[in-house]
C-alpha positions in Angstrom: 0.0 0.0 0.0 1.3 3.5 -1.0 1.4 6.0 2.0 -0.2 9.2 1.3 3.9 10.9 0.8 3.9 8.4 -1.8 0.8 9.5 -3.5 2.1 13.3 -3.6 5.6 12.5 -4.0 4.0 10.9 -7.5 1.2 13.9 -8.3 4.8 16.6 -7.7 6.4 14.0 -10.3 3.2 14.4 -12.7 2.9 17.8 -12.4 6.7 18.6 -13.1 6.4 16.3 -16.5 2.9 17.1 -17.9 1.7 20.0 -16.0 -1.7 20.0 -13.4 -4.4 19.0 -15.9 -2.2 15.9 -16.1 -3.1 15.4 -12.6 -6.3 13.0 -12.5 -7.1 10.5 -10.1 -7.1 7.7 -13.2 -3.2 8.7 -13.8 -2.0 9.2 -10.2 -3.2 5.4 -9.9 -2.0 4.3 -12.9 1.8 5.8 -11.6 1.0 3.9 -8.7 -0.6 0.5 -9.8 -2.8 1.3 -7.0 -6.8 1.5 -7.1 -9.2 4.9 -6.2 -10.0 3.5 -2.5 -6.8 3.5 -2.1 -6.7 7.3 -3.1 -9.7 7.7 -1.3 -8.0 6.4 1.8 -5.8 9.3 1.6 -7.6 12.4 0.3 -10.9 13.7 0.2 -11.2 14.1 -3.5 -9.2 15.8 -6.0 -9.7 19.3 -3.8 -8.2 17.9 -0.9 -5.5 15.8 -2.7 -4.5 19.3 -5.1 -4.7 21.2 -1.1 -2.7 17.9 0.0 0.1 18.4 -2.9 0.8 22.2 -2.3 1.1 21.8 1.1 3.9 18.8 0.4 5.2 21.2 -2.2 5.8 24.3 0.1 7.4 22.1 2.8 9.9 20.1 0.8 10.5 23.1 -1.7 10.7 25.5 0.4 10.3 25.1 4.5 12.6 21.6 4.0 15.9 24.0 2.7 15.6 26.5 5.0 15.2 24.0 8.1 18.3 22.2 6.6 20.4 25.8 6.1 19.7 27.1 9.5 20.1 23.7 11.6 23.4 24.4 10.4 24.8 27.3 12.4 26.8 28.3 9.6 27.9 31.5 9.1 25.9 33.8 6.3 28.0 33.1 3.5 28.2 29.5 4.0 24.5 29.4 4.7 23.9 31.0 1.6 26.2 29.1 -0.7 24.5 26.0 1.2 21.4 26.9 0.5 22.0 27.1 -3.6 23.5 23.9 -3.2 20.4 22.2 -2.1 18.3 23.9 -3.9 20.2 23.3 -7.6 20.4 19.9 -6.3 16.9 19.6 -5.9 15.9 21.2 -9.2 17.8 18.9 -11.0 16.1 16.0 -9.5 13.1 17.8 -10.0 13.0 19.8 -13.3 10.2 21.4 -14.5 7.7 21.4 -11.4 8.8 25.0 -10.6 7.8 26.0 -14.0 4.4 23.9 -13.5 3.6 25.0 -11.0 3.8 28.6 -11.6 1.9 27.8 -14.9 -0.7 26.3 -12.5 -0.6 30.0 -10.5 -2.1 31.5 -13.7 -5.2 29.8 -13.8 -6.0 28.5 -9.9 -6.6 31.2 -7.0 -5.7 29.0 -4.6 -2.4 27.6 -6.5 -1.4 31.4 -6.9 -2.1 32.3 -3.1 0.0 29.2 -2.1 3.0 30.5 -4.8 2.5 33.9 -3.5 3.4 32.7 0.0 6.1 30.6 -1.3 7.9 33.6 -2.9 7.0 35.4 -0.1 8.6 32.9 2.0 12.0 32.4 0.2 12.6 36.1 -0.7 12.0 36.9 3.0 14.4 34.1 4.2 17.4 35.3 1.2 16.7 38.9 2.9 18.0 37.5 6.3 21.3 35.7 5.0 22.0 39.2 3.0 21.3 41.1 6.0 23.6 38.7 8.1 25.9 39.1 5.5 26.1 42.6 7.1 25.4 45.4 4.0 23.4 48.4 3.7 19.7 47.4 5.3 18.8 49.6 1.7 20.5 46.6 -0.2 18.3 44.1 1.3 15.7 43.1 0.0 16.7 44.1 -3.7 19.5 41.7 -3.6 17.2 39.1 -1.8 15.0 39.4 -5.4 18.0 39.4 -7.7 19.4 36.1 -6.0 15.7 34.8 -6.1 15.1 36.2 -9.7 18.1 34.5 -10.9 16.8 31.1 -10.1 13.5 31.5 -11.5 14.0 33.4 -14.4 16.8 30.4 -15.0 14.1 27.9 -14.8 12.0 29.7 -17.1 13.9 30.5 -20.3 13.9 27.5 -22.8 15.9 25.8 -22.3 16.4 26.7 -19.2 19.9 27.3 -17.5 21.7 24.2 -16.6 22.8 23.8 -12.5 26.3 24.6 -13.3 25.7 27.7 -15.5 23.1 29.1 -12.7 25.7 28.5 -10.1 28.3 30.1 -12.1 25.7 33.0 -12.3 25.1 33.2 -8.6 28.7 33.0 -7.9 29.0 36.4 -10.0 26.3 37.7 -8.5 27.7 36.5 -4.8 30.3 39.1 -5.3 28.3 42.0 -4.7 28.2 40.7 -0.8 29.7 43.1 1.7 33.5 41.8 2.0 33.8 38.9 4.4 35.5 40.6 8.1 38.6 39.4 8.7 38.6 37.7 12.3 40.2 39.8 14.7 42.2 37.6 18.2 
């Protein structure tokens, strides 16, 4: 029997290779050799299982890296090359679902309140490493979109830009950080 991470870990896979109206209940059990009770057992319908997947999308796309940065106790510039590490390393594993689920944004309310928070989310988190990072409070927040606008204007061009080109980018970019202090004894 599939368990219900199983069952989204599969829709997420869906979604990143034929986009949301790929997502049925027929296909998701198809993908899983699996029957609709078994669906049922899990979700309340495609409503709950789409609230379901978003949910399981924001934590392991989003809440999972910054847990994984900040447990840790890195300094800023380590935390922040750490944090691009996990996440190229995730998007290769996973290519596409950023994209589709964006696409998804445009046509669902609720999809587009749930990305909203999600950008939300990650720009506000890239504005603390940058502040730690100890700059101008004015540069903030615009370098905390840069770094994010990289990444997802990366993943949207066609094709898009490979791991090693966006890190090469971000490396560039990573040079407009405040000089590292040199520790005083």
């Amino acid at each position: 029997m599939a368990s219900q991470r199983d069952w989204l870990d599969t829709g997420l896979g869906i979604l990143a290779r034929d986009g949301a109206r790929a997502l049925t209940i027929e296909r998701l059990c198809g993908e899983l050799d699996l029957t609709k009770g078994s669906f049922y057992h899990h979700f309340k319908g495609m409503t709950g299982y789409h609230k379901d997947l978003l949910a399981h999308f924001e934590a392991e796309h989003t809440a999972r890296f910054i847990t994984a940065v900040e447990g840790s106790g890195e300094p800023a510039p380590v935390r922040l090359r750490r944090l691009l590490d996990i996440v190229l390393d995730v998007e290769s594993d996973s290519a596409g679902l950023e994209s589709a689920v964006r696409a998804w944004a445009l046509v669902d309310a609720d999809v587009r309140a749930v990305q909203e928070r999600v950008d939300r989310t990650r720009i506000d988190y890239l504005s603390v490493l940058w502040r730690d990072l100890g700059g101008p409070e004015s540069d903030v927040t615009p370098m905390a979109r840069l770094l994010y606008l990289i990444l997802i204007g990366g993943q949207q061009v066609i094709p898009p830009i490979s791991a090693p080109e966006l890190r090469d980018i971000y490396q560039r970019a990573l040079r407009l950080a405040p000089p590292e202090e040199a520790e005083t004894e």
